[in-house]
C-alpha positions in Angstrom: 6.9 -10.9 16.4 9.2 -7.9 15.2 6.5 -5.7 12.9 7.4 -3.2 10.5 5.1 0.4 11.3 5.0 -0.9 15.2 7.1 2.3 15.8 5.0 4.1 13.8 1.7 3.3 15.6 3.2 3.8 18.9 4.4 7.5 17.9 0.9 7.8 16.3 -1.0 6.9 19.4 1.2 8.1 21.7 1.3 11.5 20.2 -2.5 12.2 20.0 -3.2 10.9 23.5 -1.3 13.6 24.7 -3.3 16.2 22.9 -6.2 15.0 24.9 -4.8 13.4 28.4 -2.1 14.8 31.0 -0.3 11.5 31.1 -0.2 7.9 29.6 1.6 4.9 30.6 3.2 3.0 28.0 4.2 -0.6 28.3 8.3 -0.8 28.2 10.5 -3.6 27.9 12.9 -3.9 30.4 15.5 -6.8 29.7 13.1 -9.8 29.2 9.6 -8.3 29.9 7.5 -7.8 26.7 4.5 -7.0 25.5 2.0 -8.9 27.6 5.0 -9.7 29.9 5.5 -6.5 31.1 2.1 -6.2 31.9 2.2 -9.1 34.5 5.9 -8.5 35.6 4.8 -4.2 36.6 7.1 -2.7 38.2 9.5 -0.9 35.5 8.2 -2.3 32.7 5.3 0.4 33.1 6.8 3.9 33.0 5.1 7.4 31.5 5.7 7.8 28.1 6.2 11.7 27.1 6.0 13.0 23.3 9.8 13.4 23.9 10.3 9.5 24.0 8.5 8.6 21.3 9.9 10.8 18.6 12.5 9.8 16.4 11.1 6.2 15.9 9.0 6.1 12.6 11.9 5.1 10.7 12.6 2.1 13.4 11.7 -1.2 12.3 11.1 -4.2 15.0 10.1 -3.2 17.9 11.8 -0.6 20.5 8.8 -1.5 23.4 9.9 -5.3 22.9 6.8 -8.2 22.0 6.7 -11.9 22.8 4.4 -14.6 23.5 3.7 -14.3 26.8 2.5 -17.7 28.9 2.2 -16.3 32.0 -0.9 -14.3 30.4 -2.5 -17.4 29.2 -3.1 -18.1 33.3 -5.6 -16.7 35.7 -3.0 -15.7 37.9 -1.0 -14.1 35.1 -4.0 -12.1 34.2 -5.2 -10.9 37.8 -1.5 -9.8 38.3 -1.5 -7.8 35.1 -5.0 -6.4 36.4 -3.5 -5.1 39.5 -0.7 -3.4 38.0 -3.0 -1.9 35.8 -5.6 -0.7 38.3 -2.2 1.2 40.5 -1.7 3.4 37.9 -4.8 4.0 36.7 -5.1 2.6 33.8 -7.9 1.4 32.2 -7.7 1.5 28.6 -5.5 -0.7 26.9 -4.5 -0.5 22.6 -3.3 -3.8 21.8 -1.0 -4.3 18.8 -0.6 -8.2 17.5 -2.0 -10.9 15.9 -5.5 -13.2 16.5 -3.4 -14.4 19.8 -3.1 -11.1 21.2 -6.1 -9.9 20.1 -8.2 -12.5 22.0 -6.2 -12.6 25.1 -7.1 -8.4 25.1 -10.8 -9.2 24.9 -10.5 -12.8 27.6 -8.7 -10.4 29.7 -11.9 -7.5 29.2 -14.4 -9.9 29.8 -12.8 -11.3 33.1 -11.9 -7.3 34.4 -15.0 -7.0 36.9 -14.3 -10.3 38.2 -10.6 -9.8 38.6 -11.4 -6.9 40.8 -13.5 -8.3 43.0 -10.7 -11.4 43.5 -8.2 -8.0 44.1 -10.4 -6.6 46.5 -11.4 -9.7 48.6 -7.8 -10.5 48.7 -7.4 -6.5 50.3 -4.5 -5.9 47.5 -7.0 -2.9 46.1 -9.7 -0.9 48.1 -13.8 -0.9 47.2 -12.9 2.9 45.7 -10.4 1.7 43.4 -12.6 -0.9 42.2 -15.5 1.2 41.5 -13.2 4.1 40.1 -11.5 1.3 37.4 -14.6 -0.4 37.0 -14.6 -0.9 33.2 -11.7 -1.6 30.9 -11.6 -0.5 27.8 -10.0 -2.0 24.8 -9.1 -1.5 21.0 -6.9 -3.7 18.6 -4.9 -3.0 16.0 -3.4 -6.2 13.6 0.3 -6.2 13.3 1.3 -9.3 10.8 3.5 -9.2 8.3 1.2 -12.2 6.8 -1.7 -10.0 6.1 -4.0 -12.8 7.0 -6.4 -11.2 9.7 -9.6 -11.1 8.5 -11.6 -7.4 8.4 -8.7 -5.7 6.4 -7.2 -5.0 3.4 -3.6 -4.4 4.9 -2.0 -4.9 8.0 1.0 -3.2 9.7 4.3 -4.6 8.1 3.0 -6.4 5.4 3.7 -3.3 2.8 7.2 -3.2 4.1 7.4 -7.0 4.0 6.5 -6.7 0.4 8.9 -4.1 -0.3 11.9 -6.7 1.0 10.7 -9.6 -1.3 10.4 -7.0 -4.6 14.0 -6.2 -4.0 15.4 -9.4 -3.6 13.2 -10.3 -6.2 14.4 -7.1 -9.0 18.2 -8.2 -8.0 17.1 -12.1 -8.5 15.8 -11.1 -12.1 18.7 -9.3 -13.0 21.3 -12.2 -12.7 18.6 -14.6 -13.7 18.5 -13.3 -16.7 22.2 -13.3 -17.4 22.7 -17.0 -16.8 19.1 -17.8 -17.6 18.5 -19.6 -15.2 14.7 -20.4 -13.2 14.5 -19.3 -9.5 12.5 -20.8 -6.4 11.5 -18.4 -4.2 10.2 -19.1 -0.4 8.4 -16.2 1.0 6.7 -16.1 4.5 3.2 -17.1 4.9 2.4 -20.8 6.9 -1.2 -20.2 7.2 -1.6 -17.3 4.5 -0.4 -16.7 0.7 -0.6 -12.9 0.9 3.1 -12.2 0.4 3.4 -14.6 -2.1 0.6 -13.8 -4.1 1.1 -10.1 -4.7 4.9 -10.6 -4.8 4.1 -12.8 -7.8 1.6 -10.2 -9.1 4.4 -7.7 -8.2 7.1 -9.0 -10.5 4.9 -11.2 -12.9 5.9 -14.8 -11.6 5.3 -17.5 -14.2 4.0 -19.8 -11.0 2.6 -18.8 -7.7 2.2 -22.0 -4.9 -0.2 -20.7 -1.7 -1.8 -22.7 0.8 -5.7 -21.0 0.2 -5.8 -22.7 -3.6 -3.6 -25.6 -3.8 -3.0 -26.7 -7.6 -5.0 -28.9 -8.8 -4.0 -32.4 -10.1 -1.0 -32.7 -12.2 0.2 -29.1 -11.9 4.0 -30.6 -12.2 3.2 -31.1 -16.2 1.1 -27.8 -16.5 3.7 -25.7 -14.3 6.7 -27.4 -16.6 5.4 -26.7 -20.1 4.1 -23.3 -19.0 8.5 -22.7 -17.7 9.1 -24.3 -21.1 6.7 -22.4 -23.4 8.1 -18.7 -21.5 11.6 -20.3 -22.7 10.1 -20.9 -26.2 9.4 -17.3 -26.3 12.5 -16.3 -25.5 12.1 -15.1 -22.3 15.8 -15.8 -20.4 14.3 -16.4 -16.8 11.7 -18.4 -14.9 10.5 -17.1 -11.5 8.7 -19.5 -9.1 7.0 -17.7 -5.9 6.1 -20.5 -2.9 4.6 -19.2 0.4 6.2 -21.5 3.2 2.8 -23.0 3.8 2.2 -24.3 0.4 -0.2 -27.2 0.1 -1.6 -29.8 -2.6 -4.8 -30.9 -2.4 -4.0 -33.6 -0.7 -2.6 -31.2 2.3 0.9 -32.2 1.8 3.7 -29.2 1.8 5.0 -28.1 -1.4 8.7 -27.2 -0.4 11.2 -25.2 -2.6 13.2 -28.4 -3.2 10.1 -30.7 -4.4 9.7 -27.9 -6.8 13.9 -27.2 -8.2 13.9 -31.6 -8.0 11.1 -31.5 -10.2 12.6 -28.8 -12.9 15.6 -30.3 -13.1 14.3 -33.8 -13.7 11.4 -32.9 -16.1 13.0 -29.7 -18.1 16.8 -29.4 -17.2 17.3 -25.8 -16.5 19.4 -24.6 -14.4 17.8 -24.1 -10.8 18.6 -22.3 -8.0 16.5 -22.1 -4.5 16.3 -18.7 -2.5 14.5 -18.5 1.0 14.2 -15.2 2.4 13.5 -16.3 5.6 13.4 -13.4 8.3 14.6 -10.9 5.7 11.1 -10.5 4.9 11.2 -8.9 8.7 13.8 -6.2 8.9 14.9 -2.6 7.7 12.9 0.2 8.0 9.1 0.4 7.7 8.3 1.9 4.1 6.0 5.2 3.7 2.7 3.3 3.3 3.2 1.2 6.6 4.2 4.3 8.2 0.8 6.7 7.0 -1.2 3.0 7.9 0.3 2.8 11.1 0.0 6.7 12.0 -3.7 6.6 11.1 -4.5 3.4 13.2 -3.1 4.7 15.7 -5.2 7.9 15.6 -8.7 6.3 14.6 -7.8 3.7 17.9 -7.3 6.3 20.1 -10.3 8.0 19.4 -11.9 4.9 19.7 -10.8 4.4 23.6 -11.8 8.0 24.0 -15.4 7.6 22.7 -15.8 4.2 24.6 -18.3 3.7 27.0 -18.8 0.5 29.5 -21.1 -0.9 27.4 -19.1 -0.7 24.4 -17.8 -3.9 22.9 -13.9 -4.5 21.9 -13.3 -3.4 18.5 -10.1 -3.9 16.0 -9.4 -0.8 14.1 -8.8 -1.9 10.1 -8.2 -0.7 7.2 -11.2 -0.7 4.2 -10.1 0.5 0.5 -9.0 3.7 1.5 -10.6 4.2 5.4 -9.6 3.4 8.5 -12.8 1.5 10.3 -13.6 -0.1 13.4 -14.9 -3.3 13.6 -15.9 -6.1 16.2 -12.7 -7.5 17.6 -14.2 -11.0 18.4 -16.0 -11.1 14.9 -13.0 -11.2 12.9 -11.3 -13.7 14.9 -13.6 -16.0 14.7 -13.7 -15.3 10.5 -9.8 -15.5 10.8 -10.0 -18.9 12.7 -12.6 -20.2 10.4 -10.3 -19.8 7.2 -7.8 -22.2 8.8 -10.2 -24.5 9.6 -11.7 -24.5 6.1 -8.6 -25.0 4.3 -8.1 -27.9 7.1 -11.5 -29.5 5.6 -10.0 -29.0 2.0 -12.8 -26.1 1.1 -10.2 -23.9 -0.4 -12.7 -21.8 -2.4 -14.5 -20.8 0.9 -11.0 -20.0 2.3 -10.3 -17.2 -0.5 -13.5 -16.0 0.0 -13.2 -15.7 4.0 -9.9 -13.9 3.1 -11.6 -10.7 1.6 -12.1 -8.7 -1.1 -8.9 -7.6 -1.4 -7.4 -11.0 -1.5 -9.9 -12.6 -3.9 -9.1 -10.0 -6.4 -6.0 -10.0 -6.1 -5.6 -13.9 -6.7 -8.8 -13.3 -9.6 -6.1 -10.8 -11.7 -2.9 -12.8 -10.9 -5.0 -15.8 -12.6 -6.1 -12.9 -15.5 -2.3 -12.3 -15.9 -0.5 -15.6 -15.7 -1.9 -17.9 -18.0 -2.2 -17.2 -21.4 -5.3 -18.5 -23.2 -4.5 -20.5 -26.4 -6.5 -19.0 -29.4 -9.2 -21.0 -29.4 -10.3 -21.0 -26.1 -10.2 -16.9 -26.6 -13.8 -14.9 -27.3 -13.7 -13.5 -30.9 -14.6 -10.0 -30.7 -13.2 -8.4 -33.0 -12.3 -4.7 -31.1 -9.4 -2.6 -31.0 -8.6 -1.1 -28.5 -6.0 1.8 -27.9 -3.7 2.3 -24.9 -1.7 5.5 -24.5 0.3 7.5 -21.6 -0.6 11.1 -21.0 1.7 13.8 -18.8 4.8 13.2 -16.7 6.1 9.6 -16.5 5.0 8.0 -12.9 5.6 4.4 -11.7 3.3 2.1 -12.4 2.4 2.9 -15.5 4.3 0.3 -17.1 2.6 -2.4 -14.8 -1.1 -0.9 -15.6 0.1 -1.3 -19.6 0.9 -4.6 -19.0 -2.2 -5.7 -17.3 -4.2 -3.7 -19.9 -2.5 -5.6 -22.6 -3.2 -9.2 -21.2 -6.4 -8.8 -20.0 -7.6 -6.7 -23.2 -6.1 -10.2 -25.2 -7.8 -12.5 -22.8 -11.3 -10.7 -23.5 -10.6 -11.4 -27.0 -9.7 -7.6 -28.4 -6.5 -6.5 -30.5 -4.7 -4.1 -28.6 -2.6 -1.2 -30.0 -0.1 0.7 -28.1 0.3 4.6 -28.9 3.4 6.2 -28.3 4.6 9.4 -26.5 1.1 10.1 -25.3 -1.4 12.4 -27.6 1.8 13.6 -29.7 2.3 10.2 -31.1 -2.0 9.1 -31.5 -1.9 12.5 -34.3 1.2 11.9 -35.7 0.3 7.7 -36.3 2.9 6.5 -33.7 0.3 3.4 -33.2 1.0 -0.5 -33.5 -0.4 -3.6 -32.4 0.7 -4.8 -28.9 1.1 -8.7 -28.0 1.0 -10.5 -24.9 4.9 -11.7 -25.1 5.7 -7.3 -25.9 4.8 -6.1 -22.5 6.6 -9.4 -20.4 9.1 -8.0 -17.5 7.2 -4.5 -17.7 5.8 -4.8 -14.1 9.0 -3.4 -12.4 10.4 -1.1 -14.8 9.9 2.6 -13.8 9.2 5.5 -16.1 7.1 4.7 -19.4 7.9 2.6 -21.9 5.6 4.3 -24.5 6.8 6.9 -24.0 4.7 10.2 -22.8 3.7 13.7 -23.5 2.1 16.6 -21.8 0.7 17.8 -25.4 -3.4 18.0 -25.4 -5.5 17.0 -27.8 -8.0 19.8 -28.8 -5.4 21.5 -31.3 -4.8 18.2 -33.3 -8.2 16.8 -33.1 -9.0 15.9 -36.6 -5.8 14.2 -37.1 -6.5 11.7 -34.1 -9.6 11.0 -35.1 -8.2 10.3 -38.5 -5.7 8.0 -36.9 -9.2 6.1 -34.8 -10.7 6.0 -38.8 -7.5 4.1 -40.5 -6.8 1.4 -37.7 -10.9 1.1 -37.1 -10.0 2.3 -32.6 -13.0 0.7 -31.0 -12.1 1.8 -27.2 -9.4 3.9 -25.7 -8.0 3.5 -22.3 -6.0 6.4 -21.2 -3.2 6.4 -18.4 -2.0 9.6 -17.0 -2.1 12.5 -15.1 -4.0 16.0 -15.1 -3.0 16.6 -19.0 -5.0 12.8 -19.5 -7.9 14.4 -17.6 -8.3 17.2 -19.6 -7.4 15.6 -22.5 -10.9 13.0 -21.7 -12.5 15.7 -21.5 -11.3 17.7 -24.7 -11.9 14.3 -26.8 -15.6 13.7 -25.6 -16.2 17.6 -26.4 -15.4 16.9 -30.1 -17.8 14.2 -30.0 -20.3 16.4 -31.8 -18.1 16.9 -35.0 -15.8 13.7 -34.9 -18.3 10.2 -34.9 -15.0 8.3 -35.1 -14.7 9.8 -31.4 -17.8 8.2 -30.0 -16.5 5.3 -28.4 -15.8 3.8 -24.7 -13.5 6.0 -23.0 -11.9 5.4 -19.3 -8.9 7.2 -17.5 -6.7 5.5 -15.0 -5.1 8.2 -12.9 -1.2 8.3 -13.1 0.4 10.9 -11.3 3.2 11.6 -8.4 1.4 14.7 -7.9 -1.7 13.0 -7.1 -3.8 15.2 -7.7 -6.8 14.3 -10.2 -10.4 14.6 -8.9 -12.4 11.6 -8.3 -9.8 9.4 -7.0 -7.9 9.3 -3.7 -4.8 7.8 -5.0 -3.0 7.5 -8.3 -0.3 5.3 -9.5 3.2 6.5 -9.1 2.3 8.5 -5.7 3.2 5.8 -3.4 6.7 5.2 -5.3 7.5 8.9 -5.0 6.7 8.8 -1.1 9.0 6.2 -0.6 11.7 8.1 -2.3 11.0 11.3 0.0 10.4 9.1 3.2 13.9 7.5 2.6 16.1 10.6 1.4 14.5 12.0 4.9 15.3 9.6 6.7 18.8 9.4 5.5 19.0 13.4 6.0 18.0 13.4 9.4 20.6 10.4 10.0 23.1 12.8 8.7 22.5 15.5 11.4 22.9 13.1 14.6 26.0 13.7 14.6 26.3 18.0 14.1 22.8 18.3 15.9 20.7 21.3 16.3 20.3 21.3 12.3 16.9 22.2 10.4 16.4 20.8 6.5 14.2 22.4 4.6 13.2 20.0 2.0 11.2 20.6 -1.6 8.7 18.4 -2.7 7.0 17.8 -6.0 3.5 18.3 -6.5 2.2 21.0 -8.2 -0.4 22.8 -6.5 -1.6 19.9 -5.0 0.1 19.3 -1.4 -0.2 15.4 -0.9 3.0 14.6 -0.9 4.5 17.1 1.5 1.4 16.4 3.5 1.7 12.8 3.4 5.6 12.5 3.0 5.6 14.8 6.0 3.5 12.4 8.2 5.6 9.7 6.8 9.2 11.4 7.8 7.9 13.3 11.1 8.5 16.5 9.9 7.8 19.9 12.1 6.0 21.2 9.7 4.7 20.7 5.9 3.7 23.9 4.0 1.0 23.4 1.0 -1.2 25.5 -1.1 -3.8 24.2 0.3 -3.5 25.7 4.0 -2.3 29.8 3.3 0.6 30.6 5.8 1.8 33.5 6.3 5.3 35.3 8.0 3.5 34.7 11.7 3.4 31.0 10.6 6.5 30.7 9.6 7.8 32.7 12.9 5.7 30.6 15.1 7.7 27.4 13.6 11.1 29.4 13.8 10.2 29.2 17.4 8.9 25.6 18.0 12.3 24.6 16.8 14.3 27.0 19.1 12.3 25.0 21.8 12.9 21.9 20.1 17.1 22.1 20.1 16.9 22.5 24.2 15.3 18.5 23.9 17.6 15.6 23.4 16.0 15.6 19.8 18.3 18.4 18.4 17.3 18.5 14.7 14.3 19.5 12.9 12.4 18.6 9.1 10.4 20.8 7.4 8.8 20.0 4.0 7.6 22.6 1.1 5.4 22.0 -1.8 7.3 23.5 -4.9 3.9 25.7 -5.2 2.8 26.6 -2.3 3.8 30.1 -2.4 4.7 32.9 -5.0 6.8 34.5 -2.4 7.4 32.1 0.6 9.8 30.3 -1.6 12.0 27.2 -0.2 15.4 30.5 -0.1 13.5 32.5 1.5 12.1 30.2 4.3 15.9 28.9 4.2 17.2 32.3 5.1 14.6 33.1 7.3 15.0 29.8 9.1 19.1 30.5 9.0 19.0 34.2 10.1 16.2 33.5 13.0 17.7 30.3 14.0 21.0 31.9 14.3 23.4 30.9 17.7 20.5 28.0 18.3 20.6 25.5 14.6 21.8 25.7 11.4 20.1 25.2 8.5 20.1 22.9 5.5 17.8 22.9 2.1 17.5 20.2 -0.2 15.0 20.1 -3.2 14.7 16.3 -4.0 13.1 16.9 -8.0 13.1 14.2 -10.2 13.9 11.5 -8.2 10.7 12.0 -7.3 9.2 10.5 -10.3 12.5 7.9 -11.0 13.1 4.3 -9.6 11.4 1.3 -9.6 7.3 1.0 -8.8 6.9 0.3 -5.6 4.9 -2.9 -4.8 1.9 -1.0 -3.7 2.3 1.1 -6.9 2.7 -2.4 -9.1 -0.5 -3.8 -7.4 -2.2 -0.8 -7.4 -1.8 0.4 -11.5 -2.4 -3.8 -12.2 -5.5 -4.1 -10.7 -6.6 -0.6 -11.5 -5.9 -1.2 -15.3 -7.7 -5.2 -15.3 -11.4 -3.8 -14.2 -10.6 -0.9 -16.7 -10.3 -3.0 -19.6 -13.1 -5.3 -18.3 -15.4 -2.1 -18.4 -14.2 -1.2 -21.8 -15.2 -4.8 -22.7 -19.0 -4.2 -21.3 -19.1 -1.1 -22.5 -17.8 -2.3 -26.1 -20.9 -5.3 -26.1 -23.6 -2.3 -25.1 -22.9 -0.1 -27.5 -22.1 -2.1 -30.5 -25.6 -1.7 -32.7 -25.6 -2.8 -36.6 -22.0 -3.8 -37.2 -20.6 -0.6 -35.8 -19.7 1.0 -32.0 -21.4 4.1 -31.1 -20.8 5.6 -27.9 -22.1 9.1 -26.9 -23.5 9.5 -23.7 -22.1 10.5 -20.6 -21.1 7.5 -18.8 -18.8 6.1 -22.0 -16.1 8.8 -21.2 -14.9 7.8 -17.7 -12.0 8.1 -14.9 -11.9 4.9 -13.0 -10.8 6.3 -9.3 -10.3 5.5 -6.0 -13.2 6.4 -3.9 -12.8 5.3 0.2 -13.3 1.8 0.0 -14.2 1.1 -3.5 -12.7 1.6 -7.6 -15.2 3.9 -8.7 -16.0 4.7 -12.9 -17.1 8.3 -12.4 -18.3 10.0 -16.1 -15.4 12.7 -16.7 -18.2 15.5 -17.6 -19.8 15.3 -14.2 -16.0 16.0 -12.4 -15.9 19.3 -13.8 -17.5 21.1 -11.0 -15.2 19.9 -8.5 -11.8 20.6 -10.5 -10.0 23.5 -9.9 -8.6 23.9 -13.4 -6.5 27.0 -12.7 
């Protein structure tokens, strides 16, 4: 299957086995041999692979080494042939990108290696020596899938990128939708897994969702047609309907795009129109994320093969929260087989659980978000609760109000939404929030509320004036830095402002990511993309003058993320932070790589800057350093992309990301709210009521603000 990030991996893997080997082969396609094909076939579909050949193909989407199902492999004779070609040119580690399929034929093929050998050697087509000398094969997986439904991770290669085709069809969808409002059926990928079709719905905030791991229950026609009807009530001008090509009833008959607009039509009358995305889903260019995942699989697999011993068993290399891990091969598998065969025996519950952690909370908020509980089937308790932006508009934040909003209402609290940040909480720019305000706020970029840089501390006894007169129970806070400190200013005054003592959490919002105790923030992904593609479309505009250098500017403060990772994303020559101090022997060591560089066929070069990291290294001068050393061998170029850094739509990581993020922050305000309500009041003063809900390597982690402090860098 064509796999978005395949590219990616092999550039990853490829480049670092260089570092550490003299040579590698790489598996080639040559007209019709692919993949496990070329394998068997030998010949020249095995040729050396240099770090020449494998630049210049992040930004490639499908596949340039070629994959198919291969039934020659499925044979003894397939596999001893592939063996053979293997053991002539030495090789005897083997990094397998694919599916289940691939993945067990890799460790069939493993397990069989000694006694292929011995078949090789009795039949005199390899000496004893070479035997002994390739004795044990070595192997390490990696999950392509554009399906995401391979157990042991939380993503796999292409699925990001998948996503990132069905939001934009879906955005342009919504926008003509709501013009003729009219209700739209969309078929997304998926025959054995709901993945794409879940968080697409979660994504754009689909009033139905059909997937094949929880099949509706029992008359869902009348409950999905007065939920269509009741959005239409509330003068919402468009329906979206989001059905995974493998969706089931509970009876195990497919639910088809056409059952659904017949049904529509009949029962409600709108105006219904069917979209199938179909291998869409599959092409363009790999987005940022798929390319850093890819990149980083690649790395963590090679080390893998380099660690491996003859004892050591297959592994698959996945992805866990935020790590890269390495897991049995054969173990997930076998949990990836079992999920299809409990949804065969109709135990659909088991078969989200089999799925993951990632997937069960993702279809557990989607359910949070979707249906709206009628009043008296909601808990009574009485709490406001205040939601506010803080610092520079990043994207996402609109989706993490929105889920703050619906599941703060669910959990039976009045919300109130505080405009332009800090600025607008002293000045009384408060007002109740509903669940119909915030509909259609999942893809919109900036803020909607509206946000300020302004801190607290100087206007303190006005806010908590303003948490007196509309009775602020809990505040969840969504933002960057100027948030952090601003948690940490408002828990200070504590002491001299009671109306102050309540729940406090921070979700981190930020393009600069850059706030302590969290790996990632909302809006950094979205601003990745945007360098990754105006990169990509720059170094697309030097293949035709060649021997060209762009210097490009990134955003970030003092934090280098995103020329790091926007680097890594683009494959630039070189990314210059804060972080790493350079000095004019770095920057002549570079001016030199890229001399080198322009006598390659790969005649142009990409340099990223952080806009801070340097008083006097400044994106001119390394521009007219670059042009004056480069001088006779490349021209040079500099671009400083800005704003349009923190502009656009969210991207559908960012959407997922800020949703999820901002439902367990609301949940925590709600257990916080119940443990420190005591004699008709809340009172709220130790540490752990002032939070920052972060990222932490594989898990969301509520970390108290005050015990941050001695690993911030407030300067």
């Amino acid at each position: 299957e064509y796999l978005f990030g395949f590219e990616t991996l092999v550039f990853a893997t490829l480049q670092i086995l260089f570092m550490h080997q003299d040579f590698i082969m790489m598996l080639q396609s040559v007209v019709r041999s692919q993949g496990y094909q070329g394998m068997v076939d030998g010949g020249d579909n095995i040729k050396e692979a240099s770090w020449e050949s494998v630049s210049s193909m992040l930004q490639v989407g499908g596949t340039v080494i070629g994959s198919a199902r291969c039934k020659d492999f499925r044979t003894h004779e397939g596999r001893l042939d592939a063996a053979l070609n293997l053991v002539q040119r030495g090789i005897t580690n083997l990094c397998v990108i694919g599916g289940d399929g691939s993945l067990t034929g890799a460790n069939l093929f493993r397990e069989e290696w000694s006694g292929l050998l011995d078949e090789l050697v009795q039949s005199g087509q390899i000496s004893e020596e070479a035997a002994q000398t390739h004795s044990a094969l070595h192997i390490v997986g990696m999950v392509g899938s554009i399906d995401n439904d391979f157990c042991g991770t939380d993503m796999t290669i292409g699925t990001d990128s998948a996503l990132h085709r069905i939001i934009e069809v879906v955005d342009a969808i919504m926008t003509t939708a709501q013009s003729h409002q009219r209700t739209f059926v969309l078929e997304v990928m998926g025959r054995h897994c709901g993945y794409l079709a879940l968080v697409s719905a979660l994504a754009c905030g689909a009033d139905w969702v059909l997937i094949p791991e929880m099949p509706p229950k029992d008359g869902w026609e009348e409950q999905m047609c007065h939920k269509l009807s009741e959005n239409r009530a509330d003068k919402k001008r468009l329906n979206i309907i989001i059905v995974a090509e493998g969706a089931i009833d509970q009876n195990n008959k497919p639910i088809t795009t056409d059952l659904i607009k017949d049904l529509v039509v009949r029962c409600l009358g709108f105006d219904t129109r069917v979209t199938i995305l179909g291998h869409v889903q599959r092409g363009g260019t790999p987005s940022a994320f798929d390319r850093i995942l890819a990149s980083r699989m690649g790395v963590e697999a090679v080390l893998a093969l380099l660690e491996a011993s003859p004892g050591t068993p297959a592994c698959v290399v996945s992805l866990c929260g935020n790590q890269a891990v390495r897991l049995p091969l054969m173990e997930c598998v076998q949990m990836t087989q079992e999920v299809q065969k409990a949804m065969d025996e109709k135990r659909f519950e088991e078969a989200v659980k089999l799925r993951g952690r990632s997937f069960e909370n993702n279809l557990n908020t989607y359910k949070l978000l979707s249906h709206r509980k009628i009043d008296t089937e909601l808990p009574h308790s009485s709490f406001n609760v205040a939601v506010l932006n803080v610092g520079a508009p990043a994207a996402g934040m609109n989706a993490a109000v929105r889920s703050a909003v619906r599941v703060g209402i669910t959990e039976g609290h009045t919300l109130f939404a505080v405009n332009d940040g800090f600025e607008g909480f002293y000045k009384g720019q408060i007002k109740e929030i509903n669940w119909g305000d915030v509909g259609g706020w999942t893809g919109q970029g900036g803020s909607l509320l509206g946000t300020k840089r302004t801190l607290p501390a100087k206007h303190i006894d006005k806010i908590a004036e303003q948490m007196k007169i509309h009775n602020i129970n809990a505040l969840l806070v969504i933002g960057g830095f100027e948030a952090y400190l601003g948690l940490l200013e408002l828990q200070a005054a504590r002491s001299k402002h009671a109306e102050l003592c309540v729940p406090m959490v921070m979700v981190p919002a930020t393009v600069s990511n850059n706030i302590p105790g969290s790996d990632l923030s909302i809006g950094a992904d979205t601003a990745l993309n945007a360098i990754t593609d105006t990169c990509d479309r720059i170094k697309q505009s030097a293949s035709g003058t060649k021997r060209r250098v762009f210097i490009i500017e990134t955003m970030g403060g003092y934090c280098g993320y995103l020329a790091t990772v926007g680097g890594l994303a683009a494959g630039a020559d070189a990314a210059y932070i804060y972080e790493e101090p350079f000095d004019i022997r770095d920057l002549q060591s570079n001016v030199e790589h890229l001399t080198e560089k322009m006598k390659t066929s790969i005649q142009r070069g990409l340099v990223l800057r952080n806009e801070n990291c340097s008083e006097n290294y400044t994106t001119d001068f390394i521009y007219q350093l670059y042009s004056e050393e480069g001088k006779g061998v490349f021209d040079c170029r500099k671009n400083i992309l800005g704003h349009m850094q923190q502009g656009g739509a969210p991207s559908p990581f960012d959407r997922n990301f800020g949703t999820k993020i901002a439902a367990k922050a609301m949940q925590w305000i709600s257990k916080k709210l119940k443990e420190f309500y005591r004699e008709g009041r809340v009172f709220a003063n130790s540490e752990d009521s002032a939070c920052l809900l972060g990222m932490r390597c594989r898990a969301l982690v509520f970390q108290p603000v005050i015990q941050l402090k001695d690993e911030t860098d407030f300067v």
